[in-house]
C-alpha positions as protocol buffer text, in pm:
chain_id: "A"
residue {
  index: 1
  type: UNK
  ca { x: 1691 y: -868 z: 556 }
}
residue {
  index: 2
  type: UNK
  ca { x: 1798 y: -526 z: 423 }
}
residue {
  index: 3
  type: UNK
  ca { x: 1544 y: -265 z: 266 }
}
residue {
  index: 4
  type: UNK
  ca { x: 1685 y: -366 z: -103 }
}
residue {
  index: 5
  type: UNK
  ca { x: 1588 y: -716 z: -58 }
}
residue {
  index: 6
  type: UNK
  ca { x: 1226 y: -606 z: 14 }
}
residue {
  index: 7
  type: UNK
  ca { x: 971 y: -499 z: -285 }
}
residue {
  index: 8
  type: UNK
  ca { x: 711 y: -185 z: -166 }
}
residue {
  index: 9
  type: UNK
  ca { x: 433 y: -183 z: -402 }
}
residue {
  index: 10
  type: UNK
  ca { x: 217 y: 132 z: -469 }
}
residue {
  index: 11
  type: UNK
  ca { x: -112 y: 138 z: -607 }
}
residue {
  index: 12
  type: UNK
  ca { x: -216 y: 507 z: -631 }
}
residue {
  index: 13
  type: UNK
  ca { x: -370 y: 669 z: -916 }
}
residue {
  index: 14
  type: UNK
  ca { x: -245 y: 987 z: -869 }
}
residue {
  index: 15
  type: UNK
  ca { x: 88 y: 997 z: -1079 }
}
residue {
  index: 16
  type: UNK
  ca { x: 243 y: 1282 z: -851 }
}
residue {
  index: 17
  type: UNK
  ca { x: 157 y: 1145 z: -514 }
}
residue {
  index: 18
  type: UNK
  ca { x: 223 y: 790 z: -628 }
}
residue {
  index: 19
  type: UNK
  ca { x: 584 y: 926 z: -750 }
}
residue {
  index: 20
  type: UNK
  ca { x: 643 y: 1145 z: -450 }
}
residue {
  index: 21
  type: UNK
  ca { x: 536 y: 777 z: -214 }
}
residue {
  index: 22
  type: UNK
  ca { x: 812 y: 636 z: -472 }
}
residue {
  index: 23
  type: UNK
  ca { x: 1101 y: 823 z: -402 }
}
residue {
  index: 24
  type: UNK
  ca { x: 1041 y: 838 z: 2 }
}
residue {
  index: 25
  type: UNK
  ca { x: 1079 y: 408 z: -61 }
}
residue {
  index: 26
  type: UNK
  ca { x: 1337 y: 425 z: -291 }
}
residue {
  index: 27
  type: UNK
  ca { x: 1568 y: 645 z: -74 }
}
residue {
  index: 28
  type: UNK
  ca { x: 1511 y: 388 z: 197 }
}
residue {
  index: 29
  type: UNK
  ca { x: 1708 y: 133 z: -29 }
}
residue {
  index: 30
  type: UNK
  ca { x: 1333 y: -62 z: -108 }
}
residue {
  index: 31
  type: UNK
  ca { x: 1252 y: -178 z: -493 }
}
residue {
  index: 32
  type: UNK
  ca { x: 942 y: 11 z: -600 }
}
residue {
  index: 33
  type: UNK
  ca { x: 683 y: -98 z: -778 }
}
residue {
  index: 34
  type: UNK
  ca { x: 435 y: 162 z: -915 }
}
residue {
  index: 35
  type: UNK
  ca { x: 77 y: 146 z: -1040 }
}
residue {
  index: 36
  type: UNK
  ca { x: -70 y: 439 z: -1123 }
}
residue {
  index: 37
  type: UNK
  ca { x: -374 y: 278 z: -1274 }
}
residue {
  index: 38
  type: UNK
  ca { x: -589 y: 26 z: -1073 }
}
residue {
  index: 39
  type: UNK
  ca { x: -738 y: -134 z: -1353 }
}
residue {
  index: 40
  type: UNK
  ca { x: -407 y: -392 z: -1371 }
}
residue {
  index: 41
  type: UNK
  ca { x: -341 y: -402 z: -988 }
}
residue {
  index: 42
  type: UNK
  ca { x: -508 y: -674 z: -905 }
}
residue {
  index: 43
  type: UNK
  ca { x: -303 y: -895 z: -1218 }
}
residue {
  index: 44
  type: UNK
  ca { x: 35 y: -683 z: -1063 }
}
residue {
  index: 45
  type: UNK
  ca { x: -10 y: -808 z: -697 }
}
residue {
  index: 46
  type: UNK
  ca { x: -67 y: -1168 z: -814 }
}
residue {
  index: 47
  type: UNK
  ca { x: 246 y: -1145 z: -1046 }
}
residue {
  index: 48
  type: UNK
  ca { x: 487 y: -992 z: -836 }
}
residue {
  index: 49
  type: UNK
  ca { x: 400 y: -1057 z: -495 }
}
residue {
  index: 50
  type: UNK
  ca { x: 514 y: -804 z: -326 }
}
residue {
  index: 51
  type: UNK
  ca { x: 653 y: -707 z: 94 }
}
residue {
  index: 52
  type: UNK
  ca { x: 431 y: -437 z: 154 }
}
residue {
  index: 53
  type: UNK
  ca { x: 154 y: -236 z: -56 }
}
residue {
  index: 54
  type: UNK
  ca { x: 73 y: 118 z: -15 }
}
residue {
  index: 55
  type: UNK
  ca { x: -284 y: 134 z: -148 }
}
residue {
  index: 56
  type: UNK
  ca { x: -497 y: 458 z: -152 }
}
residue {
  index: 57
  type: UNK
  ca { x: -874 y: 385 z: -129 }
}
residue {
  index: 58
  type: UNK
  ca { x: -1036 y: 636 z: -343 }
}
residue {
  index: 59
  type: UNK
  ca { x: -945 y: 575 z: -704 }
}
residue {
  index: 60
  type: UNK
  ca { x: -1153 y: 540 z: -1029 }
}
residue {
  index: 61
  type: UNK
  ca { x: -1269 y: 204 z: -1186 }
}
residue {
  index: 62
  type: UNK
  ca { x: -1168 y: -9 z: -848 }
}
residue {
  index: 63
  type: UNK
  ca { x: -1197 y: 98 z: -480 }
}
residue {
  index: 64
  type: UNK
  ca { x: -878 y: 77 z: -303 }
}
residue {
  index: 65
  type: UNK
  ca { x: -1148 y: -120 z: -14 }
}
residue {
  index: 66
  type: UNK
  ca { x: -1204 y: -385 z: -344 }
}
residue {
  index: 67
  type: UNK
  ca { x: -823 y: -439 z: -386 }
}
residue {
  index: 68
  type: UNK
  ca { x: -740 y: -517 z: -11 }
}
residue {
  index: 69
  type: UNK
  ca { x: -1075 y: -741 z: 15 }
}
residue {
  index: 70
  type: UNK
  ca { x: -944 y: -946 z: -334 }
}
residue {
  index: 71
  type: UNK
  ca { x: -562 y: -981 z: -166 }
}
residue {
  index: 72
  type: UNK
  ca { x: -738 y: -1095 z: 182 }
}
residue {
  index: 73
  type: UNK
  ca { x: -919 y: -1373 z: -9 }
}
residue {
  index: 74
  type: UNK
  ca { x: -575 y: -1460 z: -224 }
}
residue {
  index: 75
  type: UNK
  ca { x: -453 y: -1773 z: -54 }
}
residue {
  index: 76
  type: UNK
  ca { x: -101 y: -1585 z: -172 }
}
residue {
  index: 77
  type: UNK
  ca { x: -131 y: -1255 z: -131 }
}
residue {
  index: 78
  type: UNK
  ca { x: -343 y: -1276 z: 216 }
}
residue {
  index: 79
  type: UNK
  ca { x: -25 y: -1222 z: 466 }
}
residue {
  index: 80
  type: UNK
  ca { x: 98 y: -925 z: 217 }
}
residue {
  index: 81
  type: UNK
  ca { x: 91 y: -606 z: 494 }
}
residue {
  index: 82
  type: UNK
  ca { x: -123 y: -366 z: 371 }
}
residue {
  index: 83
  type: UNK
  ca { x: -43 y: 3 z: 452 }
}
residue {
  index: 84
  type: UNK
  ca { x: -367 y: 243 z: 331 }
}
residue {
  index: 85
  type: UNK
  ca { x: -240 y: 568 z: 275 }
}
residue {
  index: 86
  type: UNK
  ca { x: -580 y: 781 z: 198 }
}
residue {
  index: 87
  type: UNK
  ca { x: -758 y: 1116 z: 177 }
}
residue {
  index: 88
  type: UNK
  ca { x: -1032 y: 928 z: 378 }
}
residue {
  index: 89
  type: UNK
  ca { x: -966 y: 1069 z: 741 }
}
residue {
  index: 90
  type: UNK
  ca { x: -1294 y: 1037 z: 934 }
}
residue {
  index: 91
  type: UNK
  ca { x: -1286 y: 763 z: 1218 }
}
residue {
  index: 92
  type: UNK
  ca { x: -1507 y: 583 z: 1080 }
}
residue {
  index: 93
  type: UNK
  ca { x: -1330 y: 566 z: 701 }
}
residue {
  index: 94
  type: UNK
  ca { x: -1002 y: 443 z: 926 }
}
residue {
  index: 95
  type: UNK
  ca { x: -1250 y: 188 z: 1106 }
}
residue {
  index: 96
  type: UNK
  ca { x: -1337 y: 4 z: 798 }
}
residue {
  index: 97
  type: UNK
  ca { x: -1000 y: 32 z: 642 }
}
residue {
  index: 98
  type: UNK
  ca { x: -857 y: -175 z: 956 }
}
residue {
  index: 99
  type: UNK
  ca { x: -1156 y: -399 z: 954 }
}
residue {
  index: 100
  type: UNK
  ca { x: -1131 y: -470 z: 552 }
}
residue {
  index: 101
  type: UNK
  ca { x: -748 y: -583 z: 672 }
}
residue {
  index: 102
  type: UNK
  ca { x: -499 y: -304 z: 663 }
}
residue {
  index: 103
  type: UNK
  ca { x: -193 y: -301 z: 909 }
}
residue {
  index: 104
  type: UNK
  ca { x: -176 y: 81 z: 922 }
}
residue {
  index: 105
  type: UNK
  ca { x: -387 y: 366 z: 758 }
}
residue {
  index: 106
  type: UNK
  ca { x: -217 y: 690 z: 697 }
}
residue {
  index: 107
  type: UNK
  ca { x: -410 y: 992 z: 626 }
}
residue {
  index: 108
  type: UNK
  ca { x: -289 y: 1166 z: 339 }
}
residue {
  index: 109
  type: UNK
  ca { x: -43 y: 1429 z: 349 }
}
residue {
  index: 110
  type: UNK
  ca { x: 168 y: 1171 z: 524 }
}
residue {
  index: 111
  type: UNK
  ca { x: 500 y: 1239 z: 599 }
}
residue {
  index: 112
  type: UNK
  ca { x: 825 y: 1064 z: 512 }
}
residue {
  index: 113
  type: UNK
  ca { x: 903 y: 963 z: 866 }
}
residue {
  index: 114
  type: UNK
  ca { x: 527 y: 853 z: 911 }
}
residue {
  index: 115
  type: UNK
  ca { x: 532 y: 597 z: 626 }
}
residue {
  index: 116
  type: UNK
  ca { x: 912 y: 490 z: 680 }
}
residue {
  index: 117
  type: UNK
  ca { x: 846 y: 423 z: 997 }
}
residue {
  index: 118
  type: UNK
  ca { x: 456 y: 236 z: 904 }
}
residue {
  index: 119
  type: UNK
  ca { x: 679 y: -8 z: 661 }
}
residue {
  index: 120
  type: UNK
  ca { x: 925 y: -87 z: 845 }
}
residue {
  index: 121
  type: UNK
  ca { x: 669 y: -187 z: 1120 }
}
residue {
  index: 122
  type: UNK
  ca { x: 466 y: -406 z: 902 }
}
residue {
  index: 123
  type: UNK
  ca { x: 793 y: -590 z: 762 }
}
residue {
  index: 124
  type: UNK
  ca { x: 912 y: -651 z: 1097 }
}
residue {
  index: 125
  type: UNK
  ca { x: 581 y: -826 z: 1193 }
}
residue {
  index: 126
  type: UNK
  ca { x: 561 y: -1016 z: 856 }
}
């Protein structure tokens, strides 16, 4: 399946970063879906169903750790890969990112290469 067949979700709520993770999918040929908000993300995911989500964890209203514990209880959105790109770089914030069911956590800045590389990983194992 080629990159433009596959939908990247992004659930950040800050507009710049979530634009900048945007364009570093879209020149890798993916469909991007952006919410900059989290208040509809959980409504989005269910909706469109996306390949792969790039959530952040630290966002107002709804903790990124509340979105990825609602899609792992989703009987359709539960095999979604889940790539947390966060802020949140302590061992132990990584530790319970991976244990709430991420695939990868990136600690923010990330590069391009870094989370090119992370999504093609997790589409190759879904």
């Amino acid at each position: 399946m080629t990159a433009s067949q596959k939908t990247v979700m992004i659930i950040e709520d800050e507009p710049d970063a979530a634009e900048l993770f945007a364009e570093m999918m879209r020149i890798n040929g993916y469909r991007v879906i952006k919410v900059v908000s989290n208040a509809p993300s959980m409504s989005m995911l269910s909706k469109e169903k996306p390949d792969v989500v790039l959530l952040d964890i630290m966002m107002p209203d709804v903790s990124g750790l509340d979105i990825l514990g609602y899609m792992r209880r989703e009987a359709d959105l539960v095999n979604i890969p889940v790539i947390v790109v966060s802020a949140k770089s302590m061992p132990g914030d990584i530790k319970v990112g991976l244990e709430a069911g991420a695939s990868i956590y990136l600690t923010k800045p990330v590069g391009f290469l870094d989370l090119k590389q992370a999504v093609e990983q997790v589409l190759q194992k879904a």
